[in-house]
C-alpha positions in Angstrom: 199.7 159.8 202.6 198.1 160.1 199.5 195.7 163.3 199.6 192.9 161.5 198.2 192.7 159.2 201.3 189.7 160.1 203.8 190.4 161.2 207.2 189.6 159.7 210.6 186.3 162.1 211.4 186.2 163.3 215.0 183.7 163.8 217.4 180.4 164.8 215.7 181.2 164.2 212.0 179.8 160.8 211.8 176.3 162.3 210.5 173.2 161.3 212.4 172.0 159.0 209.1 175.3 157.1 209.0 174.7 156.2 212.8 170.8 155.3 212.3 172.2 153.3 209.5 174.7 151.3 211.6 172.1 150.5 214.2 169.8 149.5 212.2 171.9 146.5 211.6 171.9 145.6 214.9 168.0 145.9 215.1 168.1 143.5 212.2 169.9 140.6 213.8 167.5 141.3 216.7 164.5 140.7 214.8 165.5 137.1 214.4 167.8 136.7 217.1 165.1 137.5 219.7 162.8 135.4 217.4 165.1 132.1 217.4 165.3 133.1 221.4 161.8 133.3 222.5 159.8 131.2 220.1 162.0 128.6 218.2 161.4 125.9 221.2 157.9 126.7 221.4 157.6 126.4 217.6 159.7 122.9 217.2 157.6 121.2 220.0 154.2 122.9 219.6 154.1 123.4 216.2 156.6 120.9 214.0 156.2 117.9 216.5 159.9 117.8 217.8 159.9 116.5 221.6 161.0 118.5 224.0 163.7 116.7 225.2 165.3 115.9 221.7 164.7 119.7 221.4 166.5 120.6 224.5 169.5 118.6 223.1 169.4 120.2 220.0 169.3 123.8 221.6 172.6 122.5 223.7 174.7 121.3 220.6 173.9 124.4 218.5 174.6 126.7 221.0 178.2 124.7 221.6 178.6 124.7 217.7 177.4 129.0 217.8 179.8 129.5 220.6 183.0 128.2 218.4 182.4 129.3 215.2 183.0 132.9 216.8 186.6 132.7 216.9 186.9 130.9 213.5 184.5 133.7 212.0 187.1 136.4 213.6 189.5 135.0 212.0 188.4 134.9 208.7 186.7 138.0 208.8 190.1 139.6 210.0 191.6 138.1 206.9 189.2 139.7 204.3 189.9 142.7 202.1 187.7 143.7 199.6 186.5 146.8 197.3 183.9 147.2 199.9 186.5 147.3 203.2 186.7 143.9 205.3 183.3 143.7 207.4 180.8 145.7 205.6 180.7 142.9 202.5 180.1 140.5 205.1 176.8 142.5 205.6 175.9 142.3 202.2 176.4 139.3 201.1 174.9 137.7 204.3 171.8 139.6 204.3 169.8 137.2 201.5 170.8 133.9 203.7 170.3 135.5 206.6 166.6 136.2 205.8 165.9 132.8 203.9 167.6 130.8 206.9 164.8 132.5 209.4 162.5 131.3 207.0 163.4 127.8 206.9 164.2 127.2 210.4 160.4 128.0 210.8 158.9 125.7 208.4 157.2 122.8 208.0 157.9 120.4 205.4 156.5 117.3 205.1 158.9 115.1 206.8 159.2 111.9 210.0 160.7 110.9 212.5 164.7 111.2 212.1 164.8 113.5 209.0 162.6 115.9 210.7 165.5 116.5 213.3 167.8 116.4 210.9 166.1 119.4 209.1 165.9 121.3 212.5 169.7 120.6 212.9 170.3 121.7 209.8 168.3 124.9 209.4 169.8 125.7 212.8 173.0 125.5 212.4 173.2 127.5 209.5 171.4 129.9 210.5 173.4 130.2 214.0 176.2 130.2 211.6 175.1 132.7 209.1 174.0 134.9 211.9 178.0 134.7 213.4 179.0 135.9 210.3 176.9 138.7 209.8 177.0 139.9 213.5 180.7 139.8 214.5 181.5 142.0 211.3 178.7 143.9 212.2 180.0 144.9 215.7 183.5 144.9 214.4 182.2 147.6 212.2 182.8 150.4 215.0 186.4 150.3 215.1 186.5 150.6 211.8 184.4 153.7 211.8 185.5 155.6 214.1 188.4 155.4 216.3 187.3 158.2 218.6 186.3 156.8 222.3 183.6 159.4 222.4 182.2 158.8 218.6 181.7 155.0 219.6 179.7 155.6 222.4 177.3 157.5 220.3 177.1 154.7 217.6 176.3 151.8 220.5 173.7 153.9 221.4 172.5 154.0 218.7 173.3 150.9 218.0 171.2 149.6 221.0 168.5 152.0 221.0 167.4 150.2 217.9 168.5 146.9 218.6 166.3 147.6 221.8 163.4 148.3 219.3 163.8 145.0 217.3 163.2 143.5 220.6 159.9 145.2 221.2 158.9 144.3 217.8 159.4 140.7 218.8 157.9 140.7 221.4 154.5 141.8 220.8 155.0 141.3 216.7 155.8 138.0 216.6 152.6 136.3 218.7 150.4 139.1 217.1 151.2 137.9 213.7 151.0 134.5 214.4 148.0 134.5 216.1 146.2 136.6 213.3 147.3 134.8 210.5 146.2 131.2 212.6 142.7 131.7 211.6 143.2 132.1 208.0 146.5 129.7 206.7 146.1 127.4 209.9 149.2 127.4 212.9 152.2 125.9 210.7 151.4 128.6 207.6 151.0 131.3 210.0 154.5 131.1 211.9 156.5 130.6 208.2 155.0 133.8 206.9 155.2 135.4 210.1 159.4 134.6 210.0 159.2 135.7 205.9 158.2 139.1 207.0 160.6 139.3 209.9 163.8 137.6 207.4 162.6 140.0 204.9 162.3 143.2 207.4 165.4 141.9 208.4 167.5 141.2 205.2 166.8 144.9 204.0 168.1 146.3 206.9 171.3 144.7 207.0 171.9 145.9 203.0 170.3 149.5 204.6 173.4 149.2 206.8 175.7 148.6 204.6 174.8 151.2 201.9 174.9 153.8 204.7 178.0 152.9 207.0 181.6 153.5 205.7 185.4 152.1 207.4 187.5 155.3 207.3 189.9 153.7 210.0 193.0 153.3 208.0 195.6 150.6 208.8 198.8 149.9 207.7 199.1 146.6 205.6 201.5 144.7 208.0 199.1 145.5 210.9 196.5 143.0 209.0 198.7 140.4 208.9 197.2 137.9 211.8 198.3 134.7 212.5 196.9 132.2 215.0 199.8 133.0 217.7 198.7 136.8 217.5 195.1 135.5 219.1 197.4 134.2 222.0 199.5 137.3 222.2 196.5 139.4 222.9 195.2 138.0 225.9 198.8 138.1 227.3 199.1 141.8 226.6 195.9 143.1 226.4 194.5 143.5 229.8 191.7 145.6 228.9 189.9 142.9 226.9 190.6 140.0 229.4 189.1 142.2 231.7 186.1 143.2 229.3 185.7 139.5 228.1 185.6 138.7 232.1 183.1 141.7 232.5 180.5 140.4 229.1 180.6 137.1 230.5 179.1 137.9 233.8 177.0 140.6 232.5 175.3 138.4 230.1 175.0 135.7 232.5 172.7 137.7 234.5 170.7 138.7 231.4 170.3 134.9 230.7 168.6 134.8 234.5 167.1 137.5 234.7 165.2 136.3 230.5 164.7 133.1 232.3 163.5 133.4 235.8 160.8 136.8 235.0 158.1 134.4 233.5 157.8 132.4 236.7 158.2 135.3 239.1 154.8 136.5 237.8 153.1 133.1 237.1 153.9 131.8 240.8 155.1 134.1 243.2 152.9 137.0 241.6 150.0 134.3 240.5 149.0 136.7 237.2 150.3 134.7 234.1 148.4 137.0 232.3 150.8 140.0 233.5 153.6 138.3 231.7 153.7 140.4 228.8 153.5 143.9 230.6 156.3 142.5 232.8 158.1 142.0 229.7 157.3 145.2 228.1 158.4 146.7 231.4 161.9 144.7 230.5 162.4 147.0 227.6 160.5 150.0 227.1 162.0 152.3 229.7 165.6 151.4 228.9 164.8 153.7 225.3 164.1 156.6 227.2 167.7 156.7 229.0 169.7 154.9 226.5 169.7 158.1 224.3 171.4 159.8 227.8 174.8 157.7 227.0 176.5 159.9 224.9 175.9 162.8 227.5 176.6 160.7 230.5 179.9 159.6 229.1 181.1 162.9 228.7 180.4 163.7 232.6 181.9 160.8 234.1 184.4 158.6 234.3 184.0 154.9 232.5 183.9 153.2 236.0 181.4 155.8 237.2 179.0 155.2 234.7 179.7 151.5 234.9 178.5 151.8 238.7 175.4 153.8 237.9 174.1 151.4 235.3 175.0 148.8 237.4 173.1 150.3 240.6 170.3 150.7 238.3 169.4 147.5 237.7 170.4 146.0 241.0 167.6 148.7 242.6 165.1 147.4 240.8 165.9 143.5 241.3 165.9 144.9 245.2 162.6 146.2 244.8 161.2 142.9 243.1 162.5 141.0 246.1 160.7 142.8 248.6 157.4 144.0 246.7 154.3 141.7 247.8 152.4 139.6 244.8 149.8 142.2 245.0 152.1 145.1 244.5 151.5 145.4 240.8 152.2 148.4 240.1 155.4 148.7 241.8 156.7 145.4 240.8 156.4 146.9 237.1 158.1 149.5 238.5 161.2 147.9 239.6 160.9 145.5 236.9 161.3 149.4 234.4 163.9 151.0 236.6 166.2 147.7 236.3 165.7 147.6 232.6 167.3 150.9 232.3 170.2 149.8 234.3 170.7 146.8 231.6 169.9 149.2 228.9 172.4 151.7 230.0 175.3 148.9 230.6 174.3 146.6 227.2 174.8 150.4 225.6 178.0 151.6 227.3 180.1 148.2 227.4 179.9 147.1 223.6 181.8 150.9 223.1 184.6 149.5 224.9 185.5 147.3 222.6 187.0 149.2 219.9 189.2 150.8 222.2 190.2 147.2 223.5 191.2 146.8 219.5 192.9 150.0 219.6 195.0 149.2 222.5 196.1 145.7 221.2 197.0 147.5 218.4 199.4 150.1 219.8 200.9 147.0 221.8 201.2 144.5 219.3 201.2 145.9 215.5 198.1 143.9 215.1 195.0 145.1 214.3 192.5 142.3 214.9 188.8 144.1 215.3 187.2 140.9 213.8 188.8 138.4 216.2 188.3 140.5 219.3 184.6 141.0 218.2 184.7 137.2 218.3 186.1 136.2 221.1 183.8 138.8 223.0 180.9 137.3 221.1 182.4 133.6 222.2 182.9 135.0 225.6 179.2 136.2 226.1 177.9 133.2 224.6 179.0 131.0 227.0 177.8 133.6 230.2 174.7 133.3 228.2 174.6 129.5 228.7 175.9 129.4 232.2 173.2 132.1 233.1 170.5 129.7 231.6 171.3 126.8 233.5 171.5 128.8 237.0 168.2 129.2 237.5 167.5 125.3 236.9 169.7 124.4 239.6 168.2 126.6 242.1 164.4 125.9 241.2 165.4 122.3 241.5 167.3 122.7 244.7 163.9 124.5 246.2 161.6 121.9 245.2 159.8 123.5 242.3 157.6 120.9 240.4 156.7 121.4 236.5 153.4 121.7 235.7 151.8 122.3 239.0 149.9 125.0 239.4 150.1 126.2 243.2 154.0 125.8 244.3 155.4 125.1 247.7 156.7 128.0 249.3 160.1 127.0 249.2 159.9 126.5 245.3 158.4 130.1 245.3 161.0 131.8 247.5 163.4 129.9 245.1 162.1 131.7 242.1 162.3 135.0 243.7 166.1 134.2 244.9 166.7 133.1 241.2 165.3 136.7 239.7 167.2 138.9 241.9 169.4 138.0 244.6 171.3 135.8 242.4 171.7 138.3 239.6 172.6 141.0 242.2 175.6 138.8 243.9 177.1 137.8 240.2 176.3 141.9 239.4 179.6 142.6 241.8 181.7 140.0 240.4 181.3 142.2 237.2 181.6 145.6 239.5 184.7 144.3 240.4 186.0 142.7 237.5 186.1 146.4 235.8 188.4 147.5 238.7 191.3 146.5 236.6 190.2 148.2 233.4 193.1 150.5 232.8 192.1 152.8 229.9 190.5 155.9 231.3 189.4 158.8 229.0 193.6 160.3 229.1 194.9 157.1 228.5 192.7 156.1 225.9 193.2 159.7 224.3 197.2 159.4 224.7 197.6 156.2 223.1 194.8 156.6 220.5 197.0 159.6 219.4 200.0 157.9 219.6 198.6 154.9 217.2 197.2 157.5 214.9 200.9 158.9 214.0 202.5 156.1 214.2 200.4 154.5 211.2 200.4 157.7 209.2 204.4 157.1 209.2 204.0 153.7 208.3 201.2 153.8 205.8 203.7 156.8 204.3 206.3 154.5 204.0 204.5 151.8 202.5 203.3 154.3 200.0 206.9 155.7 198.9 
């Protein structure tokens, strides 16, 4: 090996601005994610005119579209080698689109009728496109980093400790910024320059991300050969992402319930739509206390242990939100806190898997296919994401719920707080059991992560010589 050629840092050497870099990527695609999330339907029928039902189809067929350009992103990504390593340029380049796409998707132009909706396809699209391509290289980033078990726990949480940040920004940013720039520009004006500083807060991050991160993995050249076959060979010899892919999808379909479902439990069965926000808040402010423990936690137990704490976590605090009493404020902010950190814990400890999950289908296979596995993992949790959302649908509808009434029945109330937690708490050990068959503990992991490590130093030597 040529003497030049960096080394794979160990525990610790990844320096603390390097990991603040990488997350700050994630807190990027947050910024707009979380904005396309919570306000792009509110903004297409409240603001550019679109109905709401032609919106709701539009918000199905982009999300189909999103879900399978993650596998073709994989593989392209997986088939890029530049000057700058294969996913970093992806952050680069994408950074620029990225932030003019957020733009665009909320504008106004002057347009009617059908070529409205075709601009709202349009800008969508793309954007759900551009944002693939900058986030699965993005998460694929880690294995290239670092392929220390230990190491990528420390960069997800990281990783989500800022992504968790980008959320709170949204969240109160977002509808500040909008409502103070309202009186001045007018509604339309306000929500386009509130997205041009979000796109732009955005865009620099992502090229802050790239400048600071760096892929010191390093791969022999017949281990990035991938063909369309290898995608197929990994899910028939790599347990431990079937298993993970099994564990995101149910994981993510209780977020989708538990994003949906939280404004109604405080409008109806708490009657304080003005609470909404602090419930929110109390969605995501506790978890950045404990998501900083990760790294510590990791260390002191095993990965199903910690998988059962987080877990635990957040099904004690739906618990306590099914039995508080409407006028229980305080303590249904409580629970509402103490099952955020659950989620925070569990979004921060399961996206470190993955590398490992690339690792493993390496030392089986030959092939080293971090892109792809980012993508079907993203695919994967995509579609948990839109089975979760249409969950809580069914069972309002099978409980009688009625829209736009202000005083429910008590059956439609009882189904909204079955919807917020005893549903998420049933599917919550589907995933508890799903991990069961996760067979890389810490030894393993180690054993076969050293293994790799040799046995690409002789190959990369004899490609060399």
């Amino acid at each position: 090996m040529d003497a030049s050629t960096k080394k794979i840092r160990p525990i610790g050497n990844i320096s603390v601005g390097e990991k603040v870099g990488f997350g700050l990527g994630d807190m990027a695609c947050n910024l707009v994610y979380a904005s396309i999330s919570s306000y792009l339907l509110f903004f297409y029928t409240d603001v550019f005119g679109i109905s709401a039902g032609a919106a709701a189809l539009m918000f199905l067929i982009v999300r189909f579209i999103d879900a399978f350009s993650d596998p073709i992103a994989g593989f392209i990504i997986d088939h890029t080698s530049t000057r700058f390593g294969r996913y970093r340029p992806f952050l680069l380049y994408g950074a620029i689109p990225f932030a003019v796409l957020a733009v665009l998707c909320f504008s106004t132009p002057s347009l009617h009728g059908a070529s409205k909706l075709l601009y709202a396809y349009a800008t969508y699209i793309l954007l759900s496109v551009c944002y693939t391509l900058v986030n699965v290289p993005y998460g694929a980033l880690t294995s290239a980093m670092t392929n220390d078990q230990q190491e990528s726990v420390s960069l997800t949480t990281f990783r989500t400790f800022l992504a968790n940040v980008g959320q709170v920004i949204v969240a109160f940013g977002v509808p500040f910024l909008a409502d103070l720039m309202t009186k001045s520009v007018g509604l339309s004006k306000a929500w386009q320059l509130t997205m041009v500083i979000m796109g732009t807060i955005g865009g620099l991050l992502l090229l802050i991300c790239f400048a600071s991160t760096h892929e010191r993995v390093k791969t022999p050249a017949n281990h990035l050969k991938i063909s369309v076959k290898d995608i197929w060979t990994q899910f028939r010899v790599n347990r431990p992402l079937v298993v993970l892919a099994i564990f995101f999808f149910v994981i993510y379909g209780v977020k989708s319930i538990v994003s949906s479902t939280g404004i109604y439990y405080v409008t109806y069965f708490v009657g304080r739509a003005d609470l909404v926000k602090w419930y929110s808040l109390a969605g995501t402010l506790p978890a950045l206390l404990f998501i900083p423990m990760i790294p510590w936690l990791a260390r002191k137990l095993s990965k199903f242990q910690l998988i059962i704490l987080s877990v635990s976590a957040d099904i004690i605090g739906m618990a306590g939100l099914f039995f508080c009493k409407p006028e229980w404020i305080t303590l249904i902010l409580i629970s509402r806190g103490i099952a955020s950190v659950g989620n925070g814990m569990i979004s921060a400890y399961m996206w470190a898997l993955i590398p490992e999950t690339v690792e493993y289908g390496e030392w089986k296979t030959n092939k080293r296919m971090g892109g792809m596995i980012y993508a079907i993992i993203g695919f994967v949790f995509k579609c948990g994401n839109a089975l979760g959302g249409m969950i809580p649908g069914l069972v309002l509808s099978m409980s009688g719920y009625v829209e736009g009434v202000k005083h429910q029945s008590a059956g439609a109330i009882n189904g909204i707080v079955i919807a917020t937690t005893i549903v998420p708490i049933v599917i919550y050990f589907i995933a508890i059991f799903s991990m069961k068959f996760y067979n890389l503990d810490k030894d393993t992991y180690a054993k076969i992560s050293a293994e790799l490590q040799a046995r690409n130093a002789k190959e990369m030597e004899s490609e060399e010589n």
